[in-house]
C-alpha positions in Angstrom: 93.3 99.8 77.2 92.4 97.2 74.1 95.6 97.7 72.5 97.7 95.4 75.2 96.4 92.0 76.0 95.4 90.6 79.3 97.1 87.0 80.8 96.4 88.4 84.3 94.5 88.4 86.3 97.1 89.7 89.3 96.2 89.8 92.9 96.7 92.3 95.1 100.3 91.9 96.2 100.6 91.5 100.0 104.2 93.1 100.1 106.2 95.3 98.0 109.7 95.5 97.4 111.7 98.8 96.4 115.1 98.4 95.0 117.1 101.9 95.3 114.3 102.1 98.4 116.8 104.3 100.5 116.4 107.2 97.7 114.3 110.4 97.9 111.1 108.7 95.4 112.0 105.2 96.7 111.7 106.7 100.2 108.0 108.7 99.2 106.8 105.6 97.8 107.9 103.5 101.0 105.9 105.9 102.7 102.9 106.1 100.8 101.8 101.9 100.2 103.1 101.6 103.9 100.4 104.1 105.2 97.9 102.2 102.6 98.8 99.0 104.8 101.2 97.0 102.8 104.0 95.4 103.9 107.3 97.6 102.2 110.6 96.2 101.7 113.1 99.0 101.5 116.2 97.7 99.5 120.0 99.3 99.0 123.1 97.7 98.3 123.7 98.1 101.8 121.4 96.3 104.6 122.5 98.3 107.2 121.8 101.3 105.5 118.0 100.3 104.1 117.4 99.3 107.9 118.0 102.3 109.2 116.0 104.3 106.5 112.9 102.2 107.2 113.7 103.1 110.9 112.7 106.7 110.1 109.1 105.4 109.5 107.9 105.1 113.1 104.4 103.1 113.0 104.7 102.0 109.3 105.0 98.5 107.9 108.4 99.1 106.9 112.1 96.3 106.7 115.2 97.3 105.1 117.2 94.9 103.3 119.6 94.5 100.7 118.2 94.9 97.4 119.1 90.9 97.1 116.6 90.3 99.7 113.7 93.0 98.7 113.3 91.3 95.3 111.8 88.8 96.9 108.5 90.9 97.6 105.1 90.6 95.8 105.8 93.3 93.7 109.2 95.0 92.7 109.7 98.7 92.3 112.5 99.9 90.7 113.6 103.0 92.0 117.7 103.1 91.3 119.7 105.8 89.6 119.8 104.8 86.2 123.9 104.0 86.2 123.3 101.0 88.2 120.2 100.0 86.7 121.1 97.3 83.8 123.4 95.5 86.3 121.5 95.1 89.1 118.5 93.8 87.2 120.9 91.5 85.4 121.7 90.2 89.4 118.2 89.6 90.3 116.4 88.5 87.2 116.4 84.8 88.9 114.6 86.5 91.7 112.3 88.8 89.8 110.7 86.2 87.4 107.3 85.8 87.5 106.3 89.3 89.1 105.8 92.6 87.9 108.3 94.7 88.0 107.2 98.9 87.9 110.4 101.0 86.8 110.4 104.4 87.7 113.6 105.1 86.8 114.4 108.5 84.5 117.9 109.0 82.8 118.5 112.9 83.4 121.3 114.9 83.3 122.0 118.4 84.8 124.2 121.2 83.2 124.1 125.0 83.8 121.3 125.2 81.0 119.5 122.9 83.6 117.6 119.5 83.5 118.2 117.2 80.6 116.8 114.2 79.1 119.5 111.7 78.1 118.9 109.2 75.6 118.5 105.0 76.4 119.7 102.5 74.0 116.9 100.5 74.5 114.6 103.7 73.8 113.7 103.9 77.9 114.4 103.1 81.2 111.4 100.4 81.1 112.3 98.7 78.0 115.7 98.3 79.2 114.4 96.2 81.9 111.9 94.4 79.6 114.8 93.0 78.1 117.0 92.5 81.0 114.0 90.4 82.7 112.2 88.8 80.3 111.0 86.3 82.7 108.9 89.1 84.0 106.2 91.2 83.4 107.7 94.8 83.7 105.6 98.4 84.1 106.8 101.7 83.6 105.0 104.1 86.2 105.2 106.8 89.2 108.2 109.1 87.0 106.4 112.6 87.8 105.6 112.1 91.3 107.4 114.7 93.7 109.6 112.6 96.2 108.9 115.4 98.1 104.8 115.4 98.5 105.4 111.4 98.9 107.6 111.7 101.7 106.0 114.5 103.9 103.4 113.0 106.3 101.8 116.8 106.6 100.6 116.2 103.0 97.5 114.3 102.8 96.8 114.2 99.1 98.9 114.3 96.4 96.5 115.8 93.2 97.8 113.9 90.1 98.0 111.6 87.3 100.1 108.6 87.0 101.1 107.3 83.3 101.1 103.8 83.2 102.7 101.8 80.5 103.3 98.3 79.5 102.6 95.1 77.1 99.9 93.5 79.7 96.3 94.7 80.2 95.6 93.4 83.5 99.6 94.3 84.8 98.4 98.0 83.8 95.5 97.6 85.5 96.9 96.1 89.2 99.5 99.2 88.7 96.4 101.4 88.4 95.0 99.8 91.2 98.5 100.5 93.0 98.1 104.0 92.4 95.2 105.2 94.0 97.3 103.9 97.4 98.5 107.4 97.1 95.3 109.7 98.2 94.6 111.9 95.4 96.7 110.4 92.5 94.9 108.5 89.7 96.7 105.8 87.3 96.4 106.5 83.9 97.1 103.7 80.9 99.6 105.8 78.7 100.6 103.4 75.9 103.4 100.5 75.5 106.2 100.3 76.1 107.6 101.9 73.4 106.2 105.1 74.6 107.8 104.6 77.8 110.7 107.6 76.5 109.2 110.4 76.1 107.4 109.7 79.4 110.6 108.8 81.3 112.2 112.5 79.6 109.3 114.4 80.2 110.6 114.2 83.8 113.4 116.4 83.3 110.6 119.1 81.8 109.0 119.0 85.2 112.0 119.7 87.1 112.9 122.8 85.6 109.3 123.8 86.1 109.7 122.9 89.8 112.8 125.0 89.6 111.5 128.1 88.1 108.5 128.5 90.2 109.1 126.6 93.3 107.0 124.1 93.6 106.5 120.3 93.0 104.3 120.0 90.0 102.4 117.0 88.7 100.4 116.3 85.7 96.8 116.2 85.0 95.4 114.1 82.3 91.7 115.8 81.3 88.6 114.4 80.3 89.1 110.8 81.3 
């Protein structure tokens, strides 16, 4: 990972914070870092509604708040549909300065052809936030990772590889680190930020996989 520079290092964040937290990956992620033993801040727009999401997870080190409030966590995910995304990282950029923040968010489109990528101004998701929140140190991640497998407690390893992308060596590497929370999954650096789009798309080839033959696939990357 030689091509993004280091001005960590990060510690391990005690607490993370999901904004969009009440949604199916924000949900399987909630689930997973929870059961890894850090504390999880579900967010929504709506308190009432994140609390009784985190309710669900009975045993788990789980809070629901407004997304206002789960900003305020270690570490951010960003987990939102991608509609609401530019605005509600303009909101909490006071809040999310100094942190990484990991976007997971995938613009995607369905028609009766199927899943579709749709294009970003910015060129992705990620680099949207980059410049929403400059202030912050923001990681593109976790965008192939069934919400399904995450959120089903029968399933005790989930076999596959997460891209990681940003301008920070040691950022990459805490979000690595973050990764292997999930049993099974590895984090795997996958470029800059710049190369965040074609990850963020590739999504909607993986859907329409998961369509056409039923299951929840994942990617592999070999020989590393």
């Amino acid at each position: 990972m030689t091509e993004a520079p280091a001005t960590g290092p990060y510690e391990r964040p005690r607490s993370i914070g999901i904004l969009g937290g009440t949604g199916p990956q924000g949900r399987g992620l909630a689930r997973r870092f929870a059961a890894a033993g850090y504390q999880v801040v579900i967010g929504s727009r709506s308190a009432e509604r994140a609390a009784a999401a985190a309710a669900d997870f009975t045993g788990l080190p789980v809070s629901g708040v407004a997304n206002a409030d789960a900003a305020g966590a270690d570490l951010v995910i960003v987990a939102v549909p991608y509609d609401g995304h530019a605005e509600l990282l303009g909101e909490l950029a006071p809040k999310l300065a100094g942190k990484i923040v990991v976007d997971c968010v995938n613009r995607i489109g369905f028609d009766k052809q199927g899943p579709y990528a749709i294009a970003v101004p910015d060129g992705s998701s990620a680099q949207e936030a980059a410049r929403i929140l400059p202030d912050s140190t923001v990681i593109g991640a976790f965008h192939h990772v069934s919400s399904v497998l995450l959120d089903d407690p029968g399933v005790d390893r989930v076999e596959l590889d997460v891209l990681v992308l940003g301008e920070d060596r040691a950022a990459i590497e805490s979000v690595c680190d973050l990764v292997t929370a999930i049993p099974g999954a590895r984090g795997i650096y996958g470029g800059r930020l710049r190369n965040c789009g074609q990850v963020e798309a590739l999504t909607a080839n993986i859907i329409a996989i998961n369509r056409r033959y039923k299951v929840h696939a994942g990617i592999r990357i070999t020989d590393v």
